[in-house]
C-alpha positions in Angstrom: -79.8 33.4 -47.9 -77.3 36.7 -47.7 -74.2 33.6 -47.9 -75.5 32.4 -50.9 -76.3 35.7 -52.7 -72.6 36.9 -51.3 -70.7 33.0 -52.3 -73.0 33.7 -56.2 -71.7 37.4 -56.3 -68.2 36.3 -55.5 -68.1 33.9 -58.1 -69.5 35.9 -60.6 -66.6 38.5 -59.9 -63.9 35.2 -59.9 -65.5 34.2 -63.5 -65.8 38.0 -64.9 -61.7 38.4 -63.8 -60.8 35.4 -65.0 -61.6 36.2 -67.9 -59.9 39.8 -68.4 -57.1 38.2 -67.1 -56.8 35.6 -69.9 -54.2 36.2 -72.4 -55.0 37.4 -76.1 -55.7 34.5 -78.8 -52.6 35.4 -80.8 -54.4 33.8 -83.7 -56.9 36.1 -83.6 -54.6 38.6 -84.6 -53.0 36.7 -87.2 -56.4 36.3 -88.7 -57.0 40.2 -88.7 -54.2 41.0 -90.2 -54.7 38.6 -93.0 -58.1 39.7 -94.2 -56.6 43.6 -93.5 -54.4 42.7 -96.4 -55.8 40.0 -98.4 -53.2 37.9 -98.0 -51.8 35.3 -95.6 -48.9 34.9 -93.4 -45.9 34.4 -95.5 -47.3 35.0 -98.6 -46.4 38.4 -100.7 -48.8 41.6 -99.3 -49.4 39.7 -95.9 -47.8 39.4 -92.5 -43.5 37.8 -92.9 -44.5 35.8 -89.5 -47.1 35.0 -87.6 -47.6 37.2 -84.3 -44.8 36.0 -81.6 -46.6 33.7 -79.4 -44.2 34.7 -76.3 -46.2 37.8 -76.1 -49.2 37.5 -73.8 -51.0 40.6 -74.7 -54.6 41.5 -72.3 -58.0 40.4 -74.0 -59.1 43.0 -76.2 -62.9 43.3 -75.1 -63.3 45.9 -78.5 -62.4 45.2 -81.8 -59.0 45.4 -82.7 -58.1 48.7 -84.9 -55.7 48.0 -87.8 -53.8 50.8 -89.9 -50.6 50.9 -92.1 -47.7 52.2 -90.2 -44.8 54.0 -91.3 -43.7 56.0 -94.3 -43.2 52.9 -96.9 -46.2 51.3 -95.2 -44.0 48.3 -94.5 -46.5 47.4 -91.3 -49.3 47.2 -90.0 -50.0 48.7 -86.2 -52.4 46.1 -84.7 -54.3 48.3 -81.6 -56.8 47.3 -79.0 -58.3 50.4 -77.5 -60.1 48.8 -74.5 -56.5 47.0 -73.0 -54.4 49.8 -74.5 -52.1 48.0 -76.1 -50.6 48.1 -79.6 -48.2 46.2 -81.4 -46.3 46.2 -85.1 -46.6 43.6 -87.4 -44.1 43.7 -90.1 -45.7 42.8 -93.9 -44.0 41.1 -97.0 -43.1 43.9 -100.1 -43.4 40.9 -102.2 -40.9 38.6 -104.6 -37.6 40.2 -105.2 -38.4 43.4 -103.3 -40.7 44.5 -106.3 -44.2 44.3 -104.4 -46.1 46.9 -103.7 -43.3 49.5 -102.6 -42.1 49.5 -106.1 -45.8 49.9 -107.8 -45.7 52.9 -110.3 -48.7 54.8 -110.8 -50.6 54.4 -113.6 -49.8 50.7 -113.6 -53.2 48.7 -113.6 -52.9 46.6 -110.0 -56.4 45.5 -110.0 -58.2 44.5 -113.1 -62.0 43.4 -113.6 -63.2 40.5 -111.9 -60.7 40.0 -110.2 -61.7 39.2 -106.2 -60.4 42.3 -103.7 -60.2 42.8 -99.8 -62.2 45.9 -99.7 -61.3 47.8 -96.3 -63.5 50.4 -94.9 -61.6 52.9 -92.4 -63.6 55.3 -89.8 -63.2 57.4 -86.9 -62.2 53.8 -84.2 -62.7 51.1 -86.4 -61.9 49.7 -89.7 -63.6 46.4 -91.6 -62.6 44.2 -94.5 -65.3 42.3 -96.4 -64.7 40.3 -99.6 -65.6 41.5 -103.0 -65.1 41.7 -106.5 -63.6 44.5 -109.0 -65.8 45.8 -111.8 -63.8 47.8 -113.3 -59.6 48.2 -113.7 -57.7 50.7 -111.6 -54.4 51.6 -110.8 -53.0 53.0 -107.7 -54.7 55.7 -106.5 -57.9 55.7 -108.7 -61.2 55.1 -107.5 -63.0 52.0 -109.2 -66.7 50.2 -108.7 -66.0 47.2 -106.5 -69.3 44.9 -105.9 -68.7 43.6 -102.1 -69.3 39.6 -101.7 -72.7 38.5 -101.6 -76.2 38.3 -103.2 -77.0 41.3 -105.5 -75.3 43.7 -103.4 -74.9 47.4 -105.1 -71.8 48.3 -106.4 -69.2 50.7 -104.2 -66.3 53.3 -105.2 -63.4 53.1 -103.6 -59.6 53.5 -104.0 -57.2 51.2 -105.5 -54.3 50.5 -102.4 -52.1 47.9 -103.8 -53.1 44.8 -105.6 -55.9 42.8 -104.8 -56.9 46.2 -102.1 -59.1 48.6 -102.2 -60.4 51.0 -99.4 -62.9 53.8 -98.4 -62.2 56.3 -95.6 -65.1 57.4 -93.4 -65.0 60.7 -92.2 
């Protein structure tokens, strides 16, 4: 009886370090930083490449933290508390170097309708959920946005860049 609780522990330990010892889905990442900034890999707003699949980051057992980085916000730090790693994911400006960085205030970037990655920041964690403007805004203002969904209320939050809005959480 005490070999086959110790041989049942013993594999329990093999199968729980196992799997903190496999590598991070790269992918996962890629797909993170995508709905962080509404657009995909390669496009204009999101990621120039996907995440280097030479890397073999630890599995993140929390959920990743995502945050612009830098002064031109030109990427995006990708974190996982739990392994302690972080790495930099550098995002497209857009076309011709006019993309966001070159946005003047006061210029509408999201107009009514129109569907927006709304990205809710807090102390440790940030989400992104779908949604849709209800009003216009320019950079900087604070519109109504109607997150994704059946008869959901509407939300304010702050124009980022087009096609992105965010609330911070204190």
């Amino acid at each position: 009886m005490r070999h086959q609780f110790l041989g049942s522990l013993a594999a329990a330990l093999f199968a729980t370090s196992a799997v903190a010892a496999a590598p991070m889905d790269l992918s996962i990442i890629d797909r993170a930083v995508a709905d962080f900034t509404g657009a995909e890999v390669g496009q204009p707003g999101g990621a120039k490449l996907p995440v280097d699949r030479r890397l073999r980051l630890s599995h993140c057992q929390s959920p990743l933290d995502l945050q612009w980085f830098g002064r031109d916000q030109r990427s995006i730090q990708v974190a996982c508390p739990s392994a302690g790693w972080r790495i930099y994911v550098a995002v497209d400006g857009g076309a011709g170097g006019s993309g966001r960085f070159a946005q003047q205030y006061g210029e509408t970037l999201v107009k009514r309708g129109e569907n927006v990655s709304i990205l809710v920041r807090g102390s440790g964690f940030t989400l992104t959920r779908q949604g849709s403007a209800v009003e216009d805004g320019a950079q900087g203002e604070w519109i109504k946005v109607r997150a994704a969904g059946e008869k959901t209320e509407t939300l304010r939050a702050m124009v980022i860049r087009p096609g992105q809005v965010g609330i911070e959480l204190p």
